[in-house]
N, C-alpha and C positions, 0 to 999 in steps of 0.2 A: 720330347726326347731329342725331335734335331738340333735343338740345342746346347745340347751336352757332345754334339758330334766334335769330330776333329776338325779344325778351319782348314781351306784350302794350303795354307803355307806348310801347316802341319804334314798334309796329305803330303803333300811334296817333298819332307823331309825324311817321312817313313820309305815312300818310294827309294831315294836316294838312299838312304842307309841301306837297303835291301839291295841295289845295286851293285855297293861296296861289298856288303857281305859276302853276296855269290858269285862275285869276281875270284874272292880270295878262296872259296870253295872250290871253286874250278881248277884252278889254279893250284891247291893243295893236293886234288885228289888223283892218287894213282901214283903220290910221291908223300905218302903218311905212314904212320905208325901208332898203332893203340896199345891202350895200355885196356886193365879190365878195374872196374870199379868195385868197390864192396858187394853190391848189390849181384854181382857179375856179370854184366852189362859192358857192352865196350865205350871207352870214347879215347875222343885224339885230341891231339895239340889242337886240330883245328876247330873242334866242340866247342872246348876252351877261348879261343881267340875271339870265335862269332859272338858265343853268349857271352862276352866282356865288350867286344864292340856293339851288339843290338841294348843292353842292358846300359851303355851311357851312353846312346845317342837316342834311345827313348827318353830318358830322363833329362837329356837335354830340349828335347822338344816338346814334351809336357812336363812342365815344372812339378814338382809333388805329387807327381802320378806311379806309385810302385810299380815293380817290373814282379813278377813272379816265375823264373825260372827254373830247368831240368836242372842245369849247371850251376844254378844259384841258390837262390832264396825260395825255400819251396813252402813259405806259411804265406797263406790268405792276406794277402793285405788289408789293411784298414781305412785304406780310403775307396770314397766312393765310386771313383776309376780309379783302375791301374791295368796293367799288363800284364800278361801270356806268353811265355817264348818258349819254341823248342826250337833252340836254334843251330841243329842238325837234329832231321826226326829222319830214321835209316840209315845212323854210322854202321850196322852191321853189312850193310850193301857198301854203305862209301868205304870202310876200312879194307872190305875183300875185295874192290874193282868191279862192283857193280853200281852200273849210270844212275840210280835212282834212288832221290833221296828229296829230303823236303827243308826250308826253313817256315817254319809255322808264328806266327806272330798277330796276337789279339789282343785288343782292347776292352775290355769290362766297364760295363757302369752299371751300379744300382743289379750286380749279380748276372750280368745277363751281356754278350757278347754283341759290341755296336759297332766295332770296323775289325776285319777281318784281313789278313794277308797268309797268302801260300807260295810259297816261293819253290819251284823246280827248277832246279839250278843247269843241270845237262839236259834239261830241253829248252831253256827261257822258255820257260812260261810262269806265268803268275797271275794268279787266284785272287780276283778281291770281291770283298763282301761288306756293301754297306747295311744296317738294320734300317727296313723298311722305305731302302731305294733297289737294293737287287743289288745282284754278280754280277764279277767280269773277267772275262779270260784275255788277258795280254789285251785290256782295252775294250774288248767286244762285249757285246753284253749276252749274257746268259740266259735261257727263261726254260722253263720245264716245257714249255713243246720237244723243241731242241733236245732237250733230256729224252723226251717219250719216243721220240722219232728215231733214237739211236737202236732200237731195238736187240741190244746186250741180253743174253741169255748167261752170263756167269754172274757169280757170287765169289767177293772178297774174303777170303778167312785171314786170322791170324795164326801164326804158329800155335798159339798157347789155346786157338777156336780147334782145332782140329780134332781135340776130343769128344765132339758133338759124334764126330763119325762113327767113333767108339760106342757111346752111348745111345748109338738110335739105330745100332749097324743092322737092325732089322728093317732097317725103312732107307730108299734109294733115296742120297742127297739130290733135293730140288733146284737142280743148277750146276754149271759147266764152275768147277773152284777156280780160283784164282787165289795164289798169297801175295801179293806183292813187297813185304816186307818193311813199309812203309806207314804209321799207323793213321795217319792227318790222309797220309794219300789213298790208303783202301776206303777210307768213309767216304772222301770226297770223288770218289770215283762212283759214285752214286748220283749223285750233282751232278757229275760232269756226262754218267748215260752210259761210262764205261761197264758198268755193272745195275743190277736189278738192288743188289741187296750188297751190306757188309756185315758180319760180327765178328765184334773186338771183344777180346775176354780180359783183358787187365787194363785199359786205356789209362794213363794218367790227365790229369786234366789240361798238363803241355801239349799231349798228342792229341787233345780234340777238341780243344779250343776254339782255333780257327775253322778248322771243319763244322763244325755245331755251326755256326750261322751260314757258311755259306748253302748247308743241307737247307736249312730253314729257310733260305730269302728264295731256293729253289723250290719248295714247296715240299720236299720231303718228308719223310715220315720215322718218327725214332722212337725206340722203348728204351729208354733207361729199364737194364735188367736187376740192378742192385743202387747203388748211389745215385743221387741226384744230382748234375753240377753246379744247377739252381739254386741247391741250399749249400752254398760253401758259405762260410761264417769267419770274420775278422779273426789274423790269429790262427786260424785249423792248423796243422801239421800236414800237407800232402803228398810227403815222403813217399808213402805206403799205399795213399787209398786210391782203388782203381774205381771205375765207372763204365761198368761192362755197358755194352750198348748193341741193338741192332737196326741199322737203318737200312732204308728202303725206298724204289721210288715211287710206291706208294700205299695208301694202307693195304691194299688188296695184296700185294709182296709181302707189306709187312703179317698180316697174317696167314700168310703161307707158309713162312720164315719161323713164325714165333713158337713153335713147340722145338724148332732146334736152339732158337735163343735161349728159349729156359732149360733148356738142356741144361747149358753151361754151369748154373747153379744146382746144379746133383750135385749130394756127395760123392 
């Protein structure tokens, strides 16, 4: 597998782009305007601008490596790497004047996520995840002590998780909530110690892309509730399909967690 990684120069060039991008994020936000999508969904000009700048300075740096993004091209590519972008994951906090939000950007080979970037643009900070060398935050390196030791008593939901509370309103939620509004940033706020647990009720595979390895290189623990994103297939259509998930930092959370995960799936 380390063979198939990115070379050093590469690395270099992904960083850089990511530099660019959240320059101009910064710099956009608090002086934007959205429009609303089909879906009804928000995004901005500056949605637009990143995933047109991340999607040709990837492809500049890996020659025939597809991109597969929110704002683009959302069928499975057919090669044996390609890309991942969500290149604003949290316009609905950027569009309203709220500081947080993510650019999400992964590598795939052979199905399975092998360099990793998370970009948090209004704090500089950034998330990187090699497959089977470890995390790093802004440099440093990560390890799940670090995680254990943070001692986090809340749990991430998303908007669309909230009706677990509905559904189980006979039993006290196990954990202080948290939504952050951010879908790449609730998972990875498990990795990072900020939280015990997250579940995402419609994840698309932009928004968990990168989070999915950095969970893993941190030793995490995840139930795919519905879809796999292990089996995406050359070609799919991933418009539409979510990959509900509930991570944890560890399986002991995780089955603490998992009669509200499967909540999610009631009719």
């Amino acid at each position: 597998m380390t063979s198939r990684l990115l070379n050093p120069q590469q690395l270099l060039a992904v960083h850089q782009l990511l530099d660019r991008v959240a320059d101009r994020q910064r710099q956009d936000f608090g002086h934007i305007v959205s429009d609303i999508k089909a879906d009804g969904s928000l995004i901005t000009a500056c949605d637009r601008w990143s995933d047109e700048a991340l999607v040709e300075g990837l492809s500049e740096l890996a020659p025939g490596e597809f991109t597969l993004s929110e704002e683009g091209d959302k069928s499975c590519p057919s090669s044996s790497a390609f890309w991942v972008v969500d290149p604003l994951d949290g316009t609905t906090n950027f569009a309203a004047g709220i500081p947080y939000w993510a650019i999400s950007v992964a590598r795939f080979v052979d199905g399975r996520p092998t360099e990793a970037f998370l970009e948090i643009p209004s704090l500089r900070q950034r998330i990187v995840a090699i497959r089977g060398r470890g995390a790093w935050r802004n440099g440093k390196p990560l390890s799940p002590e670090t995680r254990l030791q943070a001692g986090s008593a809340c749990v991430s939901l998303c908007s669309r998780a909230i009706r677990v509370l509905q559904r189980r309103h006979q039993d006290p939620f196990p954990g202080k909530i948290r939504l952050l509004g951010v879908a790449s940033l609730n998972l990875v706020s498990v990795a990072m110690g900020q939280t015990v647990a997250a579940l995402e009720a419609t994840p698309k595979i932009w928004d968990l892309a990168a989070a999915w390895l950095v969970l893993s290189e941190l030793g995490c623990s995840l139930q795919w509730l519905d879809h796999d994103p292990a089996a995406l297939t050359p070609g799919q259509d991933l418009s539409d399909v979510s990959f509900p998930v509930l991570a944890a930092s560890s399986q002991a959370e995780l089955e603490r967690l998992r009669p509200w995960g499967e909540s999610l799936l009631l009719p």
